[in-house]
N, C-alpha and C positions, 0 to 999 in steps of 0.2 A: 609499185608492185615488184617492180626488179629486184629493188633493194630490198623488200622482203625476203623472197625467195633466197638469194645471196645469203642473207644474213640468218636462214633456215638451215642453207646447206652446209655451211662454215663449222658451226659446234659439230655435226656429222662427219668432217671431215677427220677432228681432231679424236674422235673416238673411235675410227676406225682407226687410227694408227696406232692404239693398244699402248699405252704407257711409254711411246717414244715422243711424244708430241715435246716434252722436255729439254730435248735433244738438237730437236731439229727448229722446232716454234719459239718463240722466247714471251710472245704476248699480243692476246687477241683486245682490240678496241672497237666497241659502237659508239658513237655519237649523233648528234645535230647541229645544225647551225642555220645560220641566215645570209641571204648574200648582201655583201656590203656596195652598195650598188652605184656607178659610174652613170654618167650621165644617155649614154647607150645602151646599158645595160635591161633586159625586160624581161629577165628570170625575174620568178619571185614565190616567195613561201619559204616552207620547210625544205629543206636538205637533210637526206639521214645519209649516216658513212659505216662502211665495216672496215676492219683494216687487220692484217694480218701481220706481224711483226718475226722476223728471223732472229733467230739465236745470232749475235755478237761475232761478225769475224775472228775476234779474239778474244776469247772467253776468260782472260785470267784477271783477277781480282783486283791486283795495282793499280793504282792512283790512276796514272799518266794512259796506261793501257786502255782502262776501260773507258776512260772519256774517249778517246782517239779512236777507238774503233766502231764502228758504225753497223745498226742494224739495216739487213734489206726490209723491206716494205712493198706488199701490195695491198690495195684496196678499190672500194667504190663507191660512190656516192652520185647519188641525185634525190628525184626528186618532183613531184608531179607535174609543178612550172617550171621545172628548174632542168640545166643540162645535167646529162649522166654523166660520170666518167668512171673510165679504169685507170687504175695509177701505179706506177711502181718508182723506188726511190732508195735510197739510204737515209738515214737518221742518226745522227749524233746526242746521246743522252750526256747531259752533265748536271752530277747530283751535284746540290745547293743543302750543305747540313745532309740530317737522316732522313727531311720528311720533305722537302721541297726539289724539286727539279728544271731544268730546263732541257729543252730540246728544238734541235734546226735540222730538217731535210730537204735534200733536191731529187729530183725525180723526171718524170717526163708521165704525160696521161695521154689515152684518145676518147674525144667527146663525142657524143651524136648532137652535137650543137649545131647553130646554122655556123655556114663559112665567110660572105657577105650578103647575105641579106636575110630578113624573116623576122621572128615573133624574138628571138633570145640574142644574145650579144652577137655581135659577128666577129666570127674570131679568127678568123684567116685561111688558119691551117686544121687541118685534122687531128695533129700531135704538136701538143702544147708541153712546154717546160711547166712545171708545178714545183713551187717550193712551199713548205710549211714552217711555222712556229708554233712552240708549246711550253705553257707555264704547269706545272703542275703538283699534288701535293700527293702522298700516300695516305690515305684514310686506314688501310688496314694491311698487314705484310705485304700482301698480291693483289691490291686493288688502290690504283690512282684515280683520280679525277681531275681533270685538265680543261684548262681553257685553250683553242687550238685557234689557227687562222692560217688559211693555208691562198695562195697565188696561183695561179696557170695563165699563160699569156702564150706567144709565140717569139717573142722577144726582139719584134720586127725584124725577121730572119725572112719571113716570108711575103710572099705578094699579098696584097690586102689589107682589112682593116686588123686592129688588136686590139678588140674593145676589153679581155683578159676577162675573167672571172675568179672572183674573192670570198670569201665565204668565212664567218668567224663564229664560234659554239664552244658547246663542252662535250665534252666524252669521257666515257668511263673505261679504264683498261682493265685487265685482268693477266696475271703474269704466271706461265707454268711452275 
C-alpha cells in the first residue's frame, strides 16, 4: 500500500513543477522483482519499486563525459512480505551501441526490516549500503526496459547478523 501511494504521488510531483521537471529530473522508473533468496532470508513475493532519477552532474554530450558522470537516485521499494526501503545513490549509465545500455549504482537505504531477530532477514543495522545493476534496451526515444538486480547489506560494518537482501526484476523507465 505504501508503494502505491508513493508511486500515486511521484507523477503529481512532476506536474507541479510546470515544464521544469526536464531540468532538474532526467527519468522516472517503476518496476518489480523477486527476492533472490539466502538461506536466512524469509521475505518473500512481489517487490514493486519507484525511483526517481536526477539530471547528469554533467550534462554535455561527449563520449567520455557522459559515461563518467553519474546520475543521483532516490527511490522505494517493498512489498507485502517483503522489507520497505528508501534508497538514495548515484548511477553510472554506459550506452552499449544506440539501443542497449548498461548501468551500476551505490547508494545507502533505511529498511523497516527486522535487525536480529523476527519473520524477514536480520540485517543488523538500520542503514544498509545498496548497490544496483542494470541491462537495458530502449524500445522507444524515452522509454527503456531493463532487467535490474540490486544488493543492500551492511557490509559487516556493524554488530550483528548480515543476512543482506537481493532482489532481481524488470522495470520500465521513462525519460524527460
Amino acid at each position: 500500500m505504501r508503494l502505491i501511494f508513493a508511486a500515486a504521488i511521484v507523477p503529481l510531483l512532476f506536474s507541479s513543477i510546470d515544464g521544469q521537471a526536464g531540468e532538474i529530473f532526467d527519468e522516472i522508473r517503476f518496476g518489480g522483482s523477486g527476492l533472490i533468496d539466502s538461506d536466512s532470508s524469509k521475505d518473500r513475493g512481489f517487490v514493486g519499486s519507484a525511483e526517481v532519477f536526477f539530471a547528469p552532474f554533467d550534462s554535455s554530450e561527449d563520449g567520455l563525459n557522459k559515461v563518467l558522470s553519474p546520475r543521483a537516485q532516490v527511490g522505494v521499494s517493498g512489498g507485502a512480505s517483503a522489507t520497505d526501503q528508501i534508497y538514495v545513490g548515484v548511477n553510472w549509465h554506459l550506452p552499449i551501441g544506440e539501443t542497449f545500455f548498461a548501468e551500476a549504482g551505490i547508494g545507502g537505504t533505511v529498511h523497516n526490516g527486522s535487525l536480529d531477530s523476527g519473520d524477514g532477514p536480520r540485517l543488523g543495522c538500520r542503514l544498509l549500503f545498496r548497490e544496483n545493476v542494470v541491462l537495458g534496451v530502449k524500445v522507444k526515444e524515452k522509454v527503456s526496459l531493463m532487467a535490474t538486480a540490486d544488493h543492500s547489506s551492511h557490509a559487516n560494518i556493524c554488530d550483528g547478523p548480515n543476512d543482506g537482501i537481493t532482489h532481481a526484476g524488470l522495470a520500465i523507465g521513462v525519460k524527460f
